[in-house]
N, C-alpha and C positions, 0 to 999 in steps of 0.2 A: 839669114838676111835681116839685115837692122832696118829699124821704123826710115831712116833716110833714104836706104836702097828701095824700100819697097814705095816712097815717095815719089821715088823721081822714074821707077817701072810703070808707076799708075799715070804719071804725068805726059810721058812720052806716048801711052796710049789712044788711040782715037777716043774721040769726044763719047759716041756710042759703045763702044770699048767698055769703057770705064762706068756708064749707066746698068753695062750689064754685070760690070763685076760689083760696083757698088750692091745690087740687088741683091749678087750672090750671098752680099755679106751678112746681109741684112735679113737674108731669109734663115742664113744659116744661124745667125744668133737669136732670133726668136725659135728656130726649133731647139736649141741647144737650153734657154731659155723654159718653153715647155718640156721641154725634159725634166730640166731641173724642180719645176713647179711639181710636176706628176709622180717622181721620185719623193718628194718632199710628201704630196701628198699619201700615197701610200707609205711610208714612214709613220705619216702620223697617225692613219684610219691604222695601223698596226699594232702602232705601241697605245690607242684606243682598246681594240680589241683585247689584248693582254691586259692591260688594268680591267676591262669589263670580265673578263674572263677567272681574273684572279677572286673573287669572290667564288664561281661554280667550281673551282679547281678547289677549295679549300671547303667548301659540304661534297665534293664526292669523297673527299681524302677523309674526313669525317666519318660520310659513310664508309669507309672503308674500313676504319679505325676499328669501327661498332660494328660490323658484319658479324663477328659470332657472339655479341651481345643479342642483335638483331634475329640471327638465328635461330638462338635460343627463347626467344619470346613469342618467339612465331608457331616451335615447335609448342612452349608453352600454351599456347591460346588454342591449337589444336586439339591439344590434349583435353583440358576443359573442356571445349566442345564438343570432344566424343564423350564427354560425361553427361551430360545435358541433353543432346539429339541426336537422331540417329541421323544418317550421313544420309545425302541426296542418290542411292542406289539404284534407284526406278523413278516412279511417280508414285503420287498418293496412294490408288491405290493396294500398288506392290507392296510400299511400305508399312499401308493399313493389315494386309493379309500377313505379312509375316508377324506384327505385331500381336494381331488375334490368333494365330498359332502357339505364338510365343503366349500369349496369357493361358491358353486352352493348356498348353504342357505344363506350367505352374500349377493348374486347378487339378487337374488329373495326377502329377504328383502327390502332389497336397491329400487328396481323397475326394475331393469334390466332385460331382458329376455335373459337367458341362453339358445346358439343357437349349442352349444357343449363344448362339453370338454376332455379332456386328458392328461397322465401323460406323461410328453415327454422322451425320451431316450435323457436325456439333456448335450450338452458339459461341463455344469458344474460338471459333475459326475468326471471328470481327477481332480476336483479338491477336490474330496471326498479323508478321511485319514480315515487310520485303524478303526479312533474311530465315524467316524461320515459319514454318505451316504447323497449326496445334491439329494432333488426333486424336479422337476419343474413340475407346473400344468401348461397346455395353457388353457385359457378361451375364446370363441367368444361369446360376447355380444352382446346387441343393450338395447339404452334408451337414457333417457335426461343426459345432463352433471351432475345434480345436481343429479340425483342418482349413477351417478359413480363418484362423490363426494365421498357421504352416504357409499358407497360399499369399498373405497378405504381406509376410515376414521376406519372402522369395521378389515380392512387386517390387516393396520400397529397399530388398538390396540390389536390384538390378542395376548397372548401365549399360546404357544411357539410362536418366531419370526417368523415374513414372510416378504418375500424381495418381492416388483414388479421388476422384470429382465429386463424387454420391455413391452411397452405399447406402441401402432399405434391405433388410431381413424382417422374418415373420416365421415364426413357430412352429414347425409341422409334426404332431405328434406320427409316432411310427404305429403299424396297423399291429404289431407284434400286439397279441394279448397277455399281460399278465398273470400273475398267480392270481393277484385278486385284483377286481376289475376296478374298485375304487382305488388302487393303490396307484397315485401319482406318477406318473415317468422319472428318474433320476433327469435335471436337467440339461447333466453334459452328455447324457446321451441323445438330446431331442434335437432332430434334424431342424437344419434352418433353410426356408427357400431365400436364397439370396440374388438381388439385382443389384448391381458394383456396373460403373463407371472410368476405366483407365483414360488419361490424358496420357499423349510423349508427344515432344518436340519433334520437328523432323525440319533437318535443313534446305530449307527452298533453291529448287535444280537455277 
């Protein structure tokens, strides 16, 4: 139907007829209208989104690139830290006992006689951080130099690391009597009472 035919259909129409087709037209092309606006609008909040997006699409890819660079540093940084503290397996104290076992089986290797032990409530703890709690074992010994040698040689190969803090020895002659009473002791045989300090790391639960 051409623009003349549909002229002369509206023409020949009632007066009110035609108010109500005009209306129709007119509603009809404002919604046609917002359509068009709302399409238009999501178009462009989309190809928004895409340009905003294309920056986090190209660091994950990134990341991605680097995952077993990533991996392996991760694995790396672990590994150092089981060199340095021992791993968050209990709490303090558990950690502290197994530590003072562990030093007590050193000394007893060694030849030393373990005459006690304990986890100290140590001032180096002010120097503990979020990520890591310091523990000091005190150890009271007795034996020959050469096995607190043995004993000391066993501390500083361990890991995780262990630090001696303080260590005081003092001279204990043995009660064995001599041939001759003035004859001095040999002094690698002369027992030493010794009081020693362990620090270790322990990684905060």
């Amino acid at each position: 139907m051409n623009r003349a035919a549909i002229k002369a259909w509206l023409t020949a129409l009632p007066k009110e007829a035609r108010i109500v087709v005009a209306g129709c037209s007119i509603a009809s092309g404002l919604v046609v209208l917002f359509l068009i606006a709302k399409a238009w609008m999501f178009t462009a909040e989309g190809w928004r989104d895409i340009e905003s997006s294309e920056p986090r699409i190209a660091r994950l890819k990134g990341y991605q690139a680097y995952q077993p660079a990533l991996r392996q540093a991760a694995s790396d940084a672990e590994r150092v830290l089981s060199r340095l503290a021992f791993e968050s397996g209990g709490d303090q104290s558990q950690t502290g006992a197994r530590l003072q076992q562990l030093l007590r089986g050193f000394a007893e290797v060694a030849g030393l006689t373990v005459r006690g032990s304990q986890l100290m409530p140590s001032a180096a703890q002010a120097e503990s951080t979020e990520d890591f709690i310091v523990l000091t074992v005190e150890l009271r010994m007795q034996g020959l130099p050469a096995a607190l040698d043995g004993f000391l040689e066993d501390v500083y190969a361990h890991t995780p690391m262990l630090k001696v803090t303080e260590l005081n020895m003092v001279k204990v002659r043995n009660r064995r009597t001599s041939r001759r009473r003035n004859q001095p002791e040999p002094e690698e045989e002369q027992n030493l009472d010794v009081n020693i300090q362990i620090a270790a790391l322990m990684v905060s639960a």
